[in-house]
VEXVEX-257180 format. One line per field, with one value per atom (N, C-alpha, C, O): atom name; residue in three letters; x, y, z. Coordinates in nm, 2 decimals, padded with zeros to 4 digits, m for minus. Atoms other than C-alpha are relative to their C-alpha. Example, Ala and Ser with C-alpha at 12.3 -4.5 7.8 and 13.67 -1.06 7.14 Angstrom:
2
atom c(N;CA;C;O;N;CA;C;O)
type c(ALA;ALA;ALA;ALA;SER;SER;SER;SER)
east c(00.09;01.23;00.09;00.19;m00.09;01.37;m00.08;m00.03)
north c(m00.12;m00.45;00.12;00.12;m00.11;m00.11;00.11;00.22)
up c(00.00;00.78;00.00;00.07;00.00;00.71;00.08;00.09)
This chain:
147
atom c(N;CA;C;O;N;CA;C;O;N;CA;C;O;N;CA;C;O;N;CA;C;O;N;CA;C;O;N;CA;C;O;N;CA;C;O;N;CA;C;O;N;CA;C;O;N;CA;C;O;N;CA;C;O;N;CA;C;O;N;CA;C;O;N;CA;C;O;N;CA;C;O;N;CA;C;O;N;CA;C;O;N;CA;C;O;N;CA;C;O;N;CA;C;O;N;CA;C;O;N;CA;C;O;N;CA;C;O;N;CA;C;O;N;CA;C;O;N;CA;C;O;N;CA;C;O;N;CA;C;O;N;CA;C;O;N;CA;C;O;N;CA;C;O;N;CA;C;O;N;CA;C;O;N;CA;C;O;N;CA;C;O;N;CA;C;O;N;CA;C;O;N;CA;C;O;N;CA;C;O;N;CA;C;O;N;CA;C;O;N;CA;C;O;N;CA;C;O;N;CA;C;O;N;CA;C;O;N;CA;C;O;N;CA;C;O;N;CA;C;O;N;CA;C;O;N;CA;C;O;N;CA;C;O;N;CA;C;O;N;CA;C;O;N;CA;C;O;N;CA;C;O;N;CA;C;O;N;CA;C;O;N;CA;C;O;N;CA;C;O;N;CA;C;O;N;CA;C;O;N;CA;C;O;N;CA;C;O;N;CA;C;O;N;CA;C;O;N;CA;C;O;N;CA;C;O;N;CA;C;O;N;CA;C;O;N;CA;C;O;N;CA;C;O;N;CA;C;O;N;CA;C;O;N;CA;C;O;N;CA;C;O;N;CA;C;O;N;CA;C;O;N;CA;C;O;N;CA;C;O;N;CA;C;O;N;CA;C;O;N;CA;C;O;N;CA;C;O;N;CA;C;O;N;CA;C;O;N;CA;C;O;N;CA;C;O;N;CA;C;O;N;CA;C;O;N;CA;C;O;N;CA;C;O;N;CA;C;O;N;CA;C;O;N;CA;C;O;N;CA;C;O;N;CA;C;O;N;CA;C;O;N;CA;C;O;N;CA;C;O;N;CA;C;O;N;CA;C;O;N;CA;C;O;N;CA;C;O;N;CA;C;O;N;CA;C;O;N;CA;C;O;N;CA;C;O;N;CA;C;O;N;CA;C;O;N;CA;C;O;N;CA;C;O;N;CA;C;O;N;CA;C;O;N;CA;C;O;N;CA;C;O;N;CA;C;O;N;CA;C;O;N;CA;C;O;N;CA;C;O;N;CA;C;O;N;CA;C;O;N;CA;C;O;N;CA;C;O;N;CA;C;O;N;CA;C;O;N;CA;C;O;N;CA;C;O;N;CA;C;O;N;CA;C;O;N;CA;C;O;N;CA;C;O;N;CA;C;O;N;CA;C;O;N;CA;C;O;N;CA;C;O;N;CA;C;O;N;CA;C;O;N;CA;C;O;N;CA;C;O;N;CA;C;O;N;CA;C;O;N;CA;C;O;N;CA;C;O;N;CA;C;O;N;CA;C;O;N;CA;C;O)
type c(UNK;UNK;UNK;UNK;UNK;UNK;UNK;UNK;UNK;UNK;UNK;UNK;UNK;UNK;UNK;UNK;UNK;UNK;UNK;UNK;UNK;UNK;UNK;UNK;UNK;UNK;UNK;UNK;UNK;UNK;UNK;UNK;UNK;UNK;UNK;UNK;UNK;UNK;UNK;UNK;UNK;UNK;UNK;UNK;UNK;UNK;UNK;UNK;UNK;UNK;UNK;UNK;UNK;UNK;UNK;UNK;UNK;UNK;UNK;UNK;UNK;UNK;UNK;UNK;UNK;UNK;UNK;UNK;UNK;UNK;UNK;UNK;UNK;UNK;UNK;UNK;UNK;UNK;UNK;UNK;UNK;UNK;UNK;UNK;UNK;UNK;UNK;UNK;UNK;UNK;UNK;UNK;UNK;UNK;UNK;UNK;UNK;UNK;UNK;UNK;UNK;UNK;UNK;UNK;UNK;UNK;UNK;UNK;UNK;UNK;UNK;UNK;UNK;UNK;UNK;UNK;UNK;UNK;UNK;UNK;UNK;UNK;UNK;UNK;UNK;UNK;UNK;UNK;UNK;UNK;UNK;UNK;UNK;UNK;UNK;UNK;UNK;UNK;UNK;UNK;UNK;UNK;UNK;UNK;UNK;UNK;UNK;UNK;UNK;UNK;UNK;UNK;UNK;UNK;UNK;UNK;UNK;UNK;UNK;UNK;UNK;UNK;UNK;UNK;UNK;UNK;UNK;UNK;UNK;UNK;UNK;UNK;UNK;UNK;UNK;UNK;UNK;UNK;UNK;UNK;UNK;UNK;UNK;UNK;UNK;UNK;UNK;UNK;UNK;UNK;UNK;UNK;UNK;UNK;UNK;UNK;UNK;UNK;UNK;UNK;UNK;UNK;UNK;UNK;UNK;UNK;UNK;UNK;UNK;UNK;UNK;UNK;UNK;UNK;UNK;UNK;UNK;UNK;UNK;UNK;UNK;UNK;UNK;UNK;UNK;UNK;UNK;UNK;UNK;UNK;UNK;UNK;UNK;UNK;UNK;UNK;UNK;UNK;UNK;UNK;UNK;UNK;UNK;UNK;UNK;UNK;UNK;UNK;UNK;UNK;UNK;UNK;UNK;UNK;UNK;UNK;UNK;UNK;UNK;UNK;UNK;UNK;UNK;UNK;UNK;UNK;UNK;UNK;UNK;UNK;UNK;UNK;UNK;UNK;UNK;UNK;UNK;UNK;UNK;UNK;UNK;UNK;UNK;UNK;UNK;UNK;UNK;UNK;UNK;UNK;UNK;UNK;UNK;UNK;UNK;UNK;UNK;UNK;UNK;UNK;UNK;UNK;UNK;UNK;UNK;UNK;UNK;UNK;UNK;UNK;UNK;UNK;UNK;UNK;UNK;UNK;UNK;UNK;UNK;UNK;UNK;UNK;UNK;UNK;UNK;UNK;UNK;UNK;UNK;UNK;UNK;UNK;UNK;UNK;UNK;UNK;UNK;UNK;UNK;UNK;UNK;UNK;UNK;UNK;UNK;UNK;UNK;UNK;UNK;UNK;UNK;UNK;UNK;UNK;UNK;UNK;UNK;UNK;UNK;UNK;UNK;UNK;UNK;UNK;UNK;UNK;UNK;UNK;UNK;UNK;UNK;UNK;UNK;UNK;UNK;UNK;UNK;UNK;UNK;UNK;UNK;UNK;UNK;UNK;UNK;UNK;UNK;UNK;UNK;UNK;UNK;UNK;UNK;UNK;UNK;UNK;UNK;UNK;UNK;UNK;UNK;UNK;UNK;UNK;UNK;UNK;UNK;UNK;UNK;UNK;UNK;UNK;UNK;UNK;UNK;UNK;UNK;UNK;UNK;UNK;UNK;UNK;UNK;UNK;UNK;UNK;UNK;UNK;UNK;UNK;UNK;UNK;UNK;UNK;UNK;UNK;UNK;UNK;UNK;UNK;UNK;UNK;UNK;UNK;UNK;UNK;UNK;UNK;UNK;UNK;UNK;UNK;UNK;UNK;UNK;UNK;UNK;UNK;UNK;UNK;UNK;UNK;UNK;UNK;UNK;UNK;UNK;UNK;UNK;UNK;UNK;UNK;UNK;UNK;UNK;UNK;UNK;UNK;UNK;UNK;UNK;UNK;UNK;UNK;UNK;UNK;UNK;UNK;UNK;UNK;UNK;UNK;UNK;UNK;UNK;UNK;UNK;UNK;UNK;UNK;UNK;UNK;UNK;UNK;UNK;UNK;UNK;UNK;UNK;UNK;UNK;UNK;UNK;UNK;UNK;UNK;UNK;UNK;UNK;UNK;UNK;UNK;UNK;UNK;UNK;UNK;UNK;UNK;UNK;UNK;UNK;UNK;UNK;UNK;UNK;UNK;UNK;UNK;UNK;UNK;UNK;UNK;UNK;UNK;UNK;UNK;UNK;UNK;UNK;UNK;UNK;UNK;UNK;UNK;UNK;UNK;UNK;UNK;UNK;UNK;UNK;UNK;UNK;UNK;UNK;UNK;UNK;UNK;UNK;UNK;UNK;UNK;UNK;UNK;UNK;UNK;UNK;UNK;UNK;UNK;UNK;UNK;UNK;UNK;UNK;UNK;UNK;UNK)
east c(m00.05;03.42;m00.11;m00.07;00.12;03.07;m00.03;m00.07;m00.02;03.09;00.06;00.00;m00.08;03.39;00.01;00.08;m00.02;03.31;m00.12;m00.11;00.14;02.96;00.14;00.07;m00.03;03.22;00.06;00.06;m00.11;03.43;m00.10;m00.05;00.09;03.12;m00.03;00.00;00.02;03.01;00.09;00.07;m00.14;03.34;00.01;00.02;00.02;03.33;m00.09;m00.12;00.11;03.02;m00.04;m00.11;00.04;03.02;00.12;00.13;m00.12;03.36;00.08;00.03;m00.10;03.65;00.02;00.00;m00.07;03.77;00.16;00.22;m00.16;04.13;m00.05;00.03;00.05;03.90;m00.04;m00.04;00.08;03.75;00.10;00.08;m00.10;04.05;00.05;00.06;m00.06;04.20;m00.07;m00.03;00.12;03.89;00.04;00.10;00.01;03.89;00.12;00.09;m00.15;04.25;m00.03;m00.02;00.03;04.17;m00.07;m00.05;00.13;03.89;00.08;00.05;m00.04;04.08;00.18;00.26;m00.13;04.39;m00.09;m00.05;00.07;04.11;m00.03;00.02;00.11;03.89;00.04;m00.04;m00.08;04.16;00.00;00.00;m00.06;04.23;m00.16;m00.26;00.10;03.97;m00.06;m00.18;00.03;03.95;m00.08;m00.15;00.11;03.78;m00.13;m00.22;00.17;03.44;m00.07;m00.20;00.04;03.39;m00.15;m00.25;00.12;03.15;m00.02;m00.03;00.06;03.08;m00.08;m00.08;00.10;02.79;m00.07;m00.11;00.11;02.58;m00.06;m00.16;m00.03;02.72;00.06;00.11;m00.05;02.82;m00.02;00.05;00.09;02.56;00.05;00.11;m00.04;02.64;00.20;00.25;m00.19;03.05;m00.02;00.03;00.00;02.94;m00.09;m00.06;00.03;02.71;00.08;00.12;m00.09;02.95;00.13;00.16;m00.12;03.26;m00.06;00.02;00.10;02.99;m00.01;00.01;00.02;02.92;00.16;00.17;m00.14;03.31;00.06;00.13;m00.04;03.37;m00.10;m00.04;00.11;03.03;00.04;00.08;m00.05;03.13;00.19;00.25;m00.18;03.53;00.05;00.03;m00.08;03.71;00.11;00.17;m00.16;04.03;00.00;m00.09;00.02;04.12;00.06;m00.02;m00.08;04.37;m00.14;m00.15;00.12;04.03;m00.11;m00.16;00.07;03.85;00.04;m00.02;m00.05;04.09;00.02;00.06;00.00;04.10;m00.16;m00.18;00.12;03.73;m00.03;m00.08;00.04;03.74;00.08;00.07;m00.06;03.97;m00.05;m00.05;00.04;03.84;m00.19;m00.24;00.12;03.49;m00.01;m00.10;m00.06;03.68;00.00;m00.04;m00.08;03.80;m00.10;m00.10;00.13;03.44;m00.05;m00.07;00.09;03.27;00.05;m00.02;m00.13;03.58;m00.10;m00.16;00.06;03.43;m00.14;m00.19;00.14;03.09;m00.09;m00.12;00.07;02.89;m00.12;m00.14;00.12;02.58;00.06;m00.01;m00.02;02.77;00.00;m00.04;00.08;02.75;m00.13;m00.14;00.12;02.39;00.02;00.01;m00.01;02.46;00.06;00.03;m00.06;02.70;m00.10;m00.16;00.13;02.44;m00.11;m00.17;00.18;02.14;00.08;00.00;m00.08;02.39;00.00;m00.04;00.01;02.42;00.13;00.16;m00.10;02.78;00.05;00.14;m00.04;02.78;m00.02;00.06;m00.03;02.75;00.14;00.22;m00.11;03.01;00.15;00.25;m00.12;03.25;00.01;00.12;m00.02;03.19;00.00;m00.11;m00.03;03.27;00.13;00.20;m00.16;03.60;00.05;00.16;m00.10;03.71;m00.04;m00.06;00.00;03.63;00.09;00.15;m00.05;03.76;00.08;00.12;m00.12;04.00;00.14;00.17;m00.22;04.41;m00.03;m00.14;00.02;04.49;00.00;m00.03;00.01;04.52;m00.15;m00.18;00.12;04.16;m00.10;m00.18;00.08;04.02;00.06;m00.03;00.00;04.18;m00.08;m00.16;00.06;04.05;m00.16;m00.22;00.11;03.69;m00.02;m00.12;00.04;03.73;m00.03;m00.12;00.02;03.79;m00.08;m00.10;00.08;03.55;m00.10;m00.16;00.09;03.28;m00.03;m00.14;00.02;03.35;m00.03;m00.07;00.09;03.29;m00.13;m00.18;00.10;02.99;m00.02;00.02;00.01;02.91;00.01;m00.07;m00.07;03.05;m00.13;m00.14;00.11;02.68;m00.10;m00.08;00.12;02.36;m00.06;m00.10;00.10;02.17;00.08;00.01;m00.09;02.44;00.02;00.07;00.03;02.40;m00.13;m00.16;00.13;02.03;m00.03;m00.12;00.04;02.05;00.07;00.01;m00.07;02.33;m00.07;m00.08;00.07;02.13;m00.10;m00.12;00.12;01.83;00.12;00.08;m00.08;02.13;00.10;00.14;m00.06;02.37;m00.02;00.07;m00.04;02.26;00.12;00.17;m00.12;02.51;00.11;00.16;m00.13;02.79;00.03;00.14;00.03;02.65;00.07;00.15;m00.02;02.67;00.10;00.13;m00.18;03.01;00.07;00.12;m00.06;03.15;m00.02;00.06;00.03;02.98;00.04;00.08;m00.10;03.12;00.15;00.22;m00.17;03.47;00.04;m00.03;m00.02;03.66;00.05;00.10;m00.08;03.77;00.14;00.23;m00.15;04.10;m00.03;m00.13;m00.03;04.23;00.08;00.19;m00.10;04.35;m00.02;m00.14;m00.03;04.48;m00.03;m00.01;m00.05;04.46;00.11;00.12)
north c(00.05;16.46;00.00;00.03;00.01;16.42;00.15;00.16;m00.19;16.83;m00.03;m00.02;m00.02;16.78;m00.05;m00.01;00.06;16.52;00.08;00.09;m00.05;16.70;00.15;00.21;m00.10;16.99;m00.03;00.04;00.05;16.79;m00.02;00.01;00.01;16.70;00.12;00.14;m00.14;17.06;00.06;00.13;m00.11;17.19;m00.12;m00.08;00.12;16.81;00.02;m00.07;00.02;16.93;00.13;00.16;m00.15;17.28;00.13;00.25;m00.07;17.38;00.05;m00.03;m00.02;17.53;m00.15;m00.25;00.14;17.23;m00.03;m00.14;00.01;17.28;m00.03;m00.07;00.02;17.27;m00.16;m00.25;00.16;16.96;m00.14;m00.26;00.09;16.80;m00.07;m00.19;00.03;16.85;m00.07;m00.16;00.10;16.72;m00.16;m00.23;00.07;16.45;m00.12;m00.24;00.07;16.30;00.03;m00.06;00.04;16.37;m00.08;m00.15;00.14;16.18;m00.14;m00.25;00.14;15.89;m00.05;m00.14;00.01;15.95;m00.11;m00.21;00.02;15.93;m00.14;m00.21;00.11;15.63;m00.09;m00.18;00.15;15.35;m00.01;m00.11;00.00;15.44;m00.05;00.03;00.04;15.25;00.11;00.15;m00.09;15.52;00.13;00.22;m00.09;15.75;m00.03;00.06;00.04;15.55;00.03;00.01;00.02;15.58;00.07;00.03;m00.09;15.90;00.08;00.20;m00.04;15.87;m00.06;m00.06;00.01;15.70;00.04;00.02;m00.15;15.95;00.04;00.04;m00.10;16.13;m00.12;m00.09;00.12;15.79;00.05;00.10;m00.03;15.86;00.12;00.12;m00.13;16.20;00.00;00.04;00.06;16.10;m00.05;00.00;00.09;15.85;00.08;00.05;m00.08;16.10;00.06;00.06;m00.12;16.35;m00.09;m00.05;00.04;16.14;m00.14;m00.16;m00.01;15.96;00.11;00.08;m00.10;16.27;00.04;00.03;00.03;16.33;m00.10;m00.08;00.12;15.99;00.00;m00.02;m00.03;16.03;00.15;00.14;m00.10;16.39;m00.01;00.06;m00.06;16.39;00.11;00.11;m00.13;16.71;m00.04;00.02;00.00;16.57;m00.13;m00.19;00.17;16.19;00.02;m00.02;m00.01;16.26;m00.06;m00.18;00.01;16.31;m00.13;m00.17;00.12;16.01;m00.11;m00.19;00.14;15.79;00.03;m00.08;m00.07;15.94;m00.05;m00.14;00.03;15.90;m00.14;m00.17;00.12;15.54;m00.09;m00.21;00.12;15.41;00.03;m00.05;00.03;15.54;m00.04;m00.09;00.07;15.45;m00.15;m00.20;00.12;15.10;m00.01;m00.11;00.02;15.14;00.00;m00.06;m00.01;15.23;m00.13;m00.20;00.11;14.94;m00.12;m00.19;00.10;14.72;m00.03;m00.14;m00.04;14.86;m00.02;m00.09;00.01;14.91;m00.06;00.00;00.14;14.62;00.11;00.13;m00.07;14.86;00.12;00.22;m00.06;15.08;m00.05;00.00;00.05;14.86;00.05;00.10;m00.03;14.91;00.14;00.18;m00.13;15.24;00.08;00.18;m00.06;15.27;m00.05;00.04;00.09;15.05;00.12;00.15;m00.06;15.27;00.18;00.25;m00.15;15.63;m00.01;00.09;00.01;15.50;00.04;00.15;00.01;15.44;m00.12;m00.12;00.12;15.11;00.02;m00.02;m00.05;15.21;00.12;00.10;m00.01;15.43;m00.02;00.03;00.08;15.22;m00.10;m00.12;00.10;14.97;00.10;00.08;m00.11;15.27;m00.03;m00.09;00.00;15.31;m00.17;m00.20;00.12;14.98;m00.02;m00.14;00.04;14.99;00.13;00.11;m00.11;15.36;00.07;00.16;m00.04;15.46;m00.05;m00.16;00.09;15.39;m00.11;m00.14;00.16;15.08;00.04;m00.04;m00.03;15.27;00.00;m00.06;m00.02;15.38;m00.10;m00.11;00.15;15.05;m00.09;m00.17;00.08;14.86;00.05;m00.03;m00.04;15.12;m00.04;m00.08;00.03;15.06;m00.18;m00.24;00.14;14.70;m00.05;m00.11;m00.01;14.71;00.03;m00.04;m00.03;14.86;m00.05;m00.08;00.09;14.66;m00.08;m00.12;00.09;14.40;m00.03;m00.13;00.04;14.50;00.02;m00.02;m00.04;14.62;m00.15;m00.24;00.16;14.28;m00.09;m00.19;00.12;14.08;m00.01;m00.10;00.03;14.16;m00.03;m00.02;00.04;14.04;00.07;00.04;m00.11;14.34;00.07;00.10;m00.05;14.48;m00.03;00.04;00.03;14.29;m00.02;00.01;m00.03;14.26;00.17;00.19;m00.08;14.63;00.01;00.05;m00.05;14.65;m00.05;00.00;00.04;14.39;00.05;00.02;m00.07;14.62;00.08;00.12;m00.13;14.86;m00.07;00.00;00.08;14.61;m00.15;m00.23;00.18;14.24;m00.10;m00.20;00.06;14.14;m00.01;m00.12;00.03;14.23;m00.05;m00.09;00.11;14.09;m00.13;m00.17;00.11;13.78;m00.05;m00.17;00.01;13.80;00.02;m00.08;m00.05;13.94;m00.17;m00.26;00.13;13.66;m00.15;m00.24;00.16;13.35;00.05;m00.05;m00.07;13.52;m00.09;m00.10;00.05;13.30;00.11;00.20;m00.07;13.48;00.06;m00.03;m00.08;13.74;00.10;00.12;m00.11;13.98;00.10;00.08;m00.12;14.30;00.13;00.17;m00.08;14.57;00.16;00.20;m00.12;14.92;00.10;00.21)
up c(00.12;05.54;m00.11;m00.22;00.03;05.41;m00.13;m00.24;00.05;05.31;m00.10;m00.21;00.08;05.14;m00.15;m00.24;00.11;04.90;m00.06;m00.18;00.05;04.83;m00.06;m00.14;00.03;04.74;m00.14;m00.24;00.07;04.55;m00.13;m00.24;00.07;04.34;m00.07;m00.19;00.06;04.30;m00.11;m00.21;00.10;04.14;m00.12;m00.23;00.14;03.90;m00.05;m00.13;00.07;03.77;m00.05;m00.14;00.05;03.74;00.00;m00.03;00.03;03.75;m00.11;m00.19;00.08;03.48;m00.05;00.02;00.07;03.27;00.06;00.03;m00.03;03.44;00.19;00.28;m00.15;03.78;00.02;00.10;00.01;03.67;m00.04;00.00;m00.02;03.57;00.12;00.14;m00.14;03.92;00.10;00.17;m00.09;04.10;m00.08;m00.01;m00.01;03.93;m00.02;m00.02;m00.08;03.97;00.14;00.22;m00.17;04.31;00.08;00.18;m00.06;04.36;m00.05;00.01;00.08;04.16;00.09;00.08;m00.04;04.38;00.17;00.23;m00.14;04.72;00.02;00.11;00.00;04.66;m00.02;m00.05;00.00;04.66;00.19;00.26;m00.16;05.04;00.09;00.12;m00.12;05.27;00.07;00.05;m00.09;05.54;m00.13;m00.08;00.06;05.24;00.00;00.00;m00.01;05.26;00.13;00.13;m00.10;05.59;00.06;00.14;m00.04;05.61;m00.15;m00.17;00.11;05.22;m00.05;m00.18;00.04;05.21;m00.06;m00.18;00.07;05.15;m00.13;m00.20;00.15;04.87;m00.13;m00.24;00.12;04.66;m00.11;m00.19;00.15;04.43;m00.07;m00.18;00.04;04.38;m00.09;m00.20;00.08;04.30;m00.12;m00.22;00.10;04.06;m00.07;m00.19;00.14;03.84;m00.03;m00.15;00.08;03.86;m00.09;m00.20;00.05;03.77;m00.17;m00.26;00.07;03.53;m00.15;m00.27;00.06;03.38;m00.10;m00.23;00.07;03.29;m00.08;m00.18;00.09;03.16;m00.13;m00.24;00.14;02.89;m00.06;m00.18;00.07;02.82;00.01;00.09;m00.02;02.78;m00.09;m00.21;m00.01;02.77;m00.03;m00.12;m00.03;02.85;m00.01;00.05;m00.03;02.81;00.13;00.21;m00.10;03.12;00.10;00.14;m00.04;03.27;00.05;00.15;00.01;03.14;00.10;00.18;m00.05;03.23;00.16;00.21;m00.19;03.63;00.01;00.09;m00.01;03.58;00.07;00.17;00.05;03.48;00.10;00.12;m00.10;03.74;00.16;00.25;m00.11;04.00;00.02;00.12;00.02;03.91;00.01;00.05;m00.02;03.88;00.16;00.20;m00.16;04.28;00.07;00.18;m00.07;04.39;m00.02;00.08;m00.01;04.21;00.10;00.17;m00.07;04.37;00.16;00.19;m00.12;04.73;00.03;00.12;m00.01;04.68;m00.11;m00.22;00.10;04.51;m00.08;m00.20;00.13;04.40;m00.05;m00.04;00.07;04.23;m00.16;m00.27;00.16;03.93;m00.04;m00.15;00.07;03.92;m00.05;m00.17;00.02;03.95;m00.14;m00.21;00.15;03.64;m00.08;m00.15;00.11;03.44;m00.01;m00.12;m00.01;03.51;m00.03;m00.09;00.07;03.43;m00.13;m00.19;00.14;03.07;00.00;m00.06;00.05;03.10;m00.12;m00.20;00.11;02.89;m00.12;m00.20;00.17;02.58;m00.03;m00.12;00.02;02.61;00.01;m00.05;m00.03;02.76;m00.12;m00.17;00.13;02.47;m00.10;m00.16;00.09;02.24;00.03;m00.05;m00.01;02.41;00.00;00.02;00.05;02.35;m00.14;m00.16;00.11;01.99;m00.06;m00.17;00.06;01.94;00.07;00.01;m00.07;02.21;m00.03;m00.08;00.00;02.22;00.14;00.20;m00.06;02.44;00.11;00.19;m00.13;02.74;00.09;00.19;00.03;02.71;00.03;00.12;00.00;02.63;00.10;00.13;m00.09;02.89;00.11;00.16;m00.11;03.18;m00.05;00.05;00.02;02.98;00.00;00.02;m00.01;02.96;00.18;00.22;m00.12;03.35;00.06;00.16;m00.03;03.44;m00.03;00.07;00.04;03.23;00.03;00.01;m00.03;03.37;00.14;00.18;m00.08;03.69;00.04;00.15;00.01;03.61;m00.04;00.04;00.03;03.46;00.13;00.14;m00.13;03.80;00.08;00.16;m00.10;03.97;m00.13;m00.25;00.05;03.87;m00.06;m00.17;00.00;03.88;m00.12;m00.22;00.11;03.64;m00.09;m00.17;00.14;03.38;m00.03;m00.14;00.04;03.40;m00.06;m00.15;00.05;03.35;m00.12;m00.22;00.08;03.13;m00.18;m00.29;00.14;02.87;m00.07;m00.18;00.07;02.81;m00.08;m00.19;00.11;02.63;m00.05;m00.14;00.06;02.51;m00.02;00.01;m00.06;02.52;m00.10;m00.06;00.10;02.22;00.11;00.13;m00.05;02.44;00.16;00.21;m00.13;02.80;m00.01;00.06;00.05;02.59;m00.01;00.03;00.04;02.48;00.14;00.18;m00.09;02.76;00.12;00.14;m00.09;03.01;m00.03;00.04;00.03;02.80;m00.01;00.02;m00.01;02.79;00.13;00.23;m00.14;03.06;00.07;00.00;m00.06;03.33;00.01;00.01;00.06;03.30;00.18;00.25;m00.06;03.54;m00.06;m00.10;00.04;03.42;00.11;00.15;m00.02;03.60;m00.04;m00.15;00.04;03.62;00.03;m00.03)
């Protein structure tokens, strides 16, 4: 399985834009289901630039938004993937899309921010590139929203 996500990465990063779409609804369909982590340790990192990489460059919002939820479903699962988005230089563009995206947009970016925000280490990194909205964000009472 290991292979396959290292494949799945390859064609998210270097594939057709109609290739890269399809990857990554795929990956955003995969990575809710438990039994996908099992022998993707490994290649985490690698998922999260590539799908990273798609959500900072958008092509397609279709895209983005596949990006951004399942980037949401990883951090859900795996606690250092926060750091991980913090330290890619997604937060600034996630606080972009909630100021300049449609509502669909800005909710999957609000979701996500915040679980970036929910570790330590993720807002320590996130404050060297936003500390205004750490700020804000961290007195905010607690909300659940959905993706």
């Amino acid at each position: 399985m290991r292979h396959s996500w290292r494949h799945l990465v390859c064609i998210a990063e270097n594939d057709s834009l109609a290739g890269r779409l399809n990857i990554v609804l795929a990956i955003k369909d995969v990575v809710p289901c438990d039994r996908a982590f099992t022998d993707m340790s490994l290649t985490v990192d690698e998922v999260i630039d590539a799908l990273a990489k798609i959500i900072k460059s958008p092509f397609c919002p279709q895209a983005t938004k596949a990006g951004m939820v399942a980037t949401y479903h990883l951090v859900l699962y795996i606690e250092r993937i926060a750091v991980r988005l913090a330290t890619a230089g997604l937060v600034p563009m996630l606080v972009e899309a909630l100021v300049d995206a449609d509502k669909s947009m800005s909710g999957k970016a609000l979701v996500v921010l915040d679980a970036v925000l929910a570790s330590e280490e993720g807002r320590r990194h996130t404050r060297s590139r936003c500390p205004w909205f750490v700020k804000k964000m961290t007195d905010l009472p607690l909300f659940e929203n959905k993706i």
